[in-house]
Residue, then its C-alpha position, 0 to 999 in steps of 0.5 A: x500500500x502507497x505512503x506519503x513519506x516526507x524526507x527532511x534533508x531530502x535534498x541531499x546525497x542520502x535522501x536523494x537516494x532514499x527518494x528514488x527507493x522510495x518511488x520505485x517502490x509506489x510511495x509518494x514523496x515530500x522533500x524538505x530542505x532548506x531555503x534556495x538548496x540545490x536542485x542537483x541530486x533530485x533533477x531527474x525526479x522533480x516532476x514526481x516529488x513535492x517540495x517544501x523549503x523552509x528551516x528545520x530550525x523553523x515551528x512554523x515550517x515544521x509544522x507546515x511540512x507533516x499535514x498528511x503525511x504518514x513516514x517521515x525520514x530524518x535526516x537532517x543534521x547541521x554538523x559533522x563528527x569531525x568538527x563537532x566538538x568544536x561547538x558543542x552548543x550549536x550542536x544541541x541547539x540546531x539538531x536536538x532542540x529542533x528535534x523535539x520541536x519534531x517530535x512534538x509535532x509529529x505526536x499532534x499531526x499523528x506521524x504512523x512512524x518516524x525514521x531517524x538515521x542515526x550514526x554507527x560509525x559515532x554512537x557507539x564511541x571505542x568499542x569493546x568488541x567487533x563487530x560491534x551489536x546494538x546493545x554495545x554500551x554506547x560511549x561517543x567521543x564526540x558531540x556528533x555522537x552524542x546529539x544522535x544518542x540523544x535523539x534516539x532516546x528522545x524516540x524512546x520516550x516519545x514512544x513510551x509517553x504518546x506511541x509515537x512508533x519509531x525506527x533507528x538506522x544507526x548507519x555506518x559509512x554510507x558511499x556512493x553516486x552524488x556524494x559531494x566530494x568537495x567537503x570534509x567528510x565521506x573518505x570515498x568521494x573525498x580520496x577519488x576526487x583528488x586522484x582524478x585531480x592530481x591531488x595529494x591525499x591526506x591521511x590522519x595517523x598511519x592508515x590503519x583506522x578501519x571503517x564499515x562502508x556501505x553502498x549508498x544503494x543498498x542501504x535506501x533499500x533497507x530504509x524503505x523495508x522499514x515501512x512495510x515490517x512491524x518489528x518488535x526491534x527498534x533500533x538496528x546497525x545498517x552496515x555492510x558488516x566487513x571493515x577496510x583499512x584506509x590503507x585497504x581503500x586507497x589499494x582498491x581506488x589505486x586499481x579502479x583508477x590505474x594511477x599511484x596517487x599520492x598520499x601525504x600521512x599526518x598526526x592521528x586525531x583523537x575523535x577518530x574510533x581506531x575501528x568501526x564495524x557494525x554487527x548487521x545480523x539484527x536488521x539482516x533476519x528481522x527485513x530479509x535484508x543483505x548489502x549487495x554491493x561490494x567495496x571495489x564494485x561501488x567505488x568502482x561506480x562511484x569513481x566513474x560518477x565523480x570522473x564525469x561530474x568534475x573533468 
């Protein structure tokens, strides 16, 4: 049965992608993102979506955004890991408190189900062990980490207080077509994007830290399994469930490529985890769900994106 499904953040890497999904599939879908955002990752589908631009931050717009739709996505975030900390206030106040600005919305306009991607590579902080399962105690080590925690405890109590359902996506390090190379985060795109330019590549610590990556494509396809399956789990790991060194992926881009690229290694930083890779059996048996996409495969059609959108 068709749902009216809004994805704020819709207009980026990871909802433009969920908006495809979630089309094929027979869903209708409301974008929401902000004022004047670029078009570019959603130009094939304008015609079949509803767009909504206003501010996350914004009651009004927030509460403009919900009237009849069923699922919501959520998507949104102001920071990243790596510069997180370095205001934690502005953290709180554009992602946690509009947040519950959400949520509070969603109880009154009668949301079926929130969808929150959540963050495995963050939340989860050092592990004790891998890979690593949802109930691993969670022990982030940086503000990015924690909002997210807190959102998802905020779900909880919002689904105690006023059954408001729920899911949690804690995703690991999603790649893939329309990822934009030219910010500080997303290893894959960031790396190829300097290999085609010519460009030194610079590596924090020595190349060992080890991260869990997943084609953007097969996790969209685990996101729209959730409207359908009433799981009695709430919260899952989405993840490929293997870990590759940073040493590991440049070898793989080195090959996709057919070029040495040159790579420059500096001091670690503290906030990156040593390793991180996610336990994907839970979401695996609970939505009959599994990565299909390989890491030299999907960088493979990553780098052939990138090639033809910068050269």
């Amino acid at each position: 049965m068709a749902k009216k499904c809004l994805i704020l953040g819709g207009g980026g890497f990871i909802g433009s992608h969920l908006a495809d999904s979630l089309l094929e599939k027979g869903h209708e879908v409301v974008i929401f993102d902000k004022l004047n955002f670029s078009r570019k990752n959603i130009n094939h589908i304008l015609d079949r979506v509803r767009i909504i631009e206003g501010d996350f931050n914004n009651e009004v717009d927030l509460k403009n955004s919900l009237v009849g739709i069923d699922y919501v996505f959520h998507l949104v975030s102001s920071t990243l890991p790596a510069t997180s900390n370095e205001n934690p206030i502005y953290d709180v106040e554009t992602n946690l408190v509009s947040s519950l600005r959400f949520l509070n919305e969603a109880v009154a306009n009668k949301i079926a189900r929130v969808i929150f991607i959540s963050s495995g590579g963050t939340v989860y902080g050092v592990p004790d062990e891998i890979p690593v399962k949802e109930n691993h105690p969670c022990k982030p080590i940086c503000s990015y980490g924690i909002i997210k925690k807190t959102i998802e405890d905020y779900l909880y109590m919002f689904y105690n207080l006023y059954g408001l359902d729920y899911r949690v996506f804690r995703l690991s390090n999603p790649y893939g077509e329309r990822q934009n190379p030219f910010v500080a985060q997303g290893v894959v795109p960031v790396f190829l994007k300097k290999i085609i330019k010519g460009e030194t590549i610079e590596i924090w610590g020595d190349g060992s830290v080890v991260r869990d990556y997943i084609y953007i494509k097969d996790a969209v396809r685990a996101l729209v399994k959730s409207l359908e399956a009433d799981t009695k789990a709430k919260v899952f790991n989405l993840s490929y469930g293997t870990g590759h060194s940073l040493n590991d992926v440049l070898e793989i881009m080195r090959r996709v490529a057919g070029t040495e690229p040159g790579v420059v290694y500096k001091q670690g930083r503290s906030i990156d985890v040593p390793v991180s890779v996610l336990d994907n059996s839970l979401i695996s048996s609970s939505y009959g769900w599994k990565p299909e996409t390989n890491l030299e495969t999907g960088i493979k059609k990553t780098y052939e994106y990138i090639k033809k959108e910068i050269q």
